[in-house]
C-alpha positions in Angstrom: 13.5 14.6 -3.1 10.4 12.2 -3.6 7.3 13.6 -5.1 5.1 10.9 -4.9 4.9 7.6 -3.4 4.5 4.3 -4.7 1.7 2.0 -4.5 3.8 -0.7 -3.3 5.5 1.8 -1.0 1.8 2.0 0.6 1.2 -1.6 1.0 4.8 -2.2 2.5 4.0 1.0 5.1 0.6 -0.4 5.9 2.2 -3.0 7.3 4.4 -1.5 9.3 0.7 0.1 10.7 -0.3 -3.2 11.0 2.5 -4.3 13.3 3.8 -6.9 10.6 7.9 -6.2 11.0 9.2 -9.2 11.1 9.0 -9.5 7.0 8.6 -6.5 4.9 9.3 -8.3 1.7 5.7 -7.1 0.1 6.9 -9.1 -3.0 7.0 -12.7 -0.8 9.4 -15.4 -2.2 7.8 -16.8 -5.1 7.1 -15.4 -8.2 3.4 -16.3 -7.7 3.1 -13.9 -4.8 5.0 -11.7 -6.9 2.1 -11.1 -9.2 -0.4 -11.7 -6.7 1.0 -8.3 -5.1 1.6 -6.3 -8.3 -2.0 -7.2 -9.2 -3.7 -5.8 -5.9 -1.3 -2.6 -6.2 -2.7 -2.2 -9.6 -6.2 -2.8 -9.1 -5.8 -0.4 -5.9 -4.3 2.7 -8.2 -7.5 1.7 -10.1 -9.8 1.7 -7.5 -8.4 4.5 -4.9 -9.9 4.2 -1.6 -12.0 8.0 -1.2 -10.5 9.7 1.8 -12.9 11.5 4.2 -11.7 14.3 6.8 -12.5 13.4 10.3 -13.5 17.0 11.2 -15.3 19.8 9.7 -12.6 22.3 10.7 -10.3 19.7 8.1 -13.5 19.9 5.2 
């Protein structure tokens, strides 16, 4: 059972959201994109979006 889930789990999921099936490779096919990916995962675990309810009955 999975406790947590990884930041490149998010980006591949967002985009699903996104409508993006066709490729899901988040890692593209060189090793440039590669690190251009790891870089924004870990410059997003750094900088974590702040999440705000949408309803005072959630607050």
């Amino acid at each position: 059972m999975m406790s947590h889930i990884s930041q490149m789990m998010v980006q591949r999921c967002n985009k699903i959201l996104k409508g993006e099936t066709e490729n899901l490779d988040i890692l593209g096919s060189t090793v440039e994109s590669a690190i251009r990916v790891t870089e924004q995962a870990l410059y997003d675990l750094d900088h974590p979006k702040a999440y705000v309810p949408k309803s005072i009955e959630v607050q």
